[in-house]
N, C-alpha and C positions, 0 to 999 in steps of 0.2 A: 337196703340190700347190701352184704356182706360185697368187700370188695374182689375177692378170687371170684365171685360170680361174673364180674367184669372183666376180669382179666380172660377168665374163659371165655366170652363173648367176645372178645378181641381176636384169642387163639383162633376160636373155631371161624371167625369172617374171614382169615387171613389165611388160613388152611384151605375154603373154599376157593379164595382168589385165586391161590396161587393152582388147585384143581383145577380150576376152569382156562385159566392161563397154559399149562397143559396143554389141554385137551385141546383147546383153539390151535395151538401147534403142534402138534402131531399130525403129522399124515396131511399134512398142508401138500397140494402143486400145485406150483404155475402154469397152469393151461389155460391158453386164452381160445377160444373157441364161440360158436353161438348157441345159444340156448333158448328155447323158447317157452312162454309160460301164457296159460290161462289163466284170466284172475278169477275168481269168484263173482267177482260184481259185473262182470263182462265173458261171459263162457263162450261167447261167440266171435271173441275176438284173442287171436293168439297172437302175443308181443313177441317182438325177437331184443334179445339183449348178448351182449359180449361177458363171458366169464373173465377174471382174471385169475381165480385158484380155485381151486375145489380139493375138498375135505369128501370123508366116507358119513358126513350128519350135513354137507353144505355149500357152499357157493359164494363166494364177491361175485358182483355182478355190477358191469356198467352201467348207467341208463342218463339216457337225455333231460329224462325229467326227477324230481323226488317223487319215493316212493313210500310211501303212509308204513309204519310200524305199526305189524300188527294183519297187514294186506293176506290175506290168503288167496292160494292158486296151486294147479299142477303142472309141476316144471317136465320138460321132456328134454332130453341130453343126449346126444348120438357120438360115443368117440371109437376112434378106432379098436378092433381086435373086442371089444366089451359089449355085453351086453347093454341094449336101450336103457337107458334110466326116465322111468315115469311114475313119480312118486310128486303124492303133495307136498307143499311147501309152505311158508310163510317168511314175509319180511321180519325179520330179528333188529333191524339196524339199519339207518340210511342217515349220508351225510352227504355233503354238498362238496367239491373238489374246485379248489381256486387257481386261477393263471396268474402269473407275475405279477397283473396290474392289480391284482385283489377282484376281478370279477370271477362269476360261477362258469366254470370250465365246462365239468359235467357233475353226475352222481354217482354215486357209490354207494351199493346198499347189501346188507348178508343176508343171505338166503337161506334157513334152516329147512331141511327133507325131512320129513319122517315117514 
């Protein structure tokens, strides 16, 4: 394969990254607040979790436990002066949050809406 082919494969990854970089930042706030979510695998059981920012496509979201990438549910979001938000959701992301001594503090996992 001719090597500009390569290099454009380099460009256009890097063009993405930096789009998606972006996007992840924008229109970020820190609002911590509770949220609560239906899972799919469990519709009869509504979780409560703590936000940490929320986006106009999403969510950080505290949790005591990990959360499976990939989890679907519908999130429901009450903040002042706005309209409810109750739109499905999926786990995008979940990682584990460590204390001093190197043990698991809590979770942290992102929440895509659509």
């Amino acid at each position: 394969m001719p090597e500009h082919f390569d290099d454009l494969r380099s460009l256009r990854k890097a063009m993405a990254q930096a789009l998606a970089e972006d996007r992840r930042d924008r229109g970020r706030m820190a609002i911590v607040t509770d949220v609560l979510v239906r899972w799919h695998h469990d519709p009869n059981k509504q979780v409560r979790y703590e936000t940490l920012d929320i986006s106009e496509g999403g969510m950080r979201i505290r949790s005591s436990c990990a959360l499976l990438e990939g989890m679907t549910g519908r999130v429901r979001l009450s903040l002042p002066d706005t309209p409810t938000i109750d739109r499905p959701a999926m786990v995008a992301w979940s990682r584990a949050c460590y204390d001093r001594e190197g043990r698991i503090d809590h979770f942290e996992a992102g929440i895509r809406l659509f």
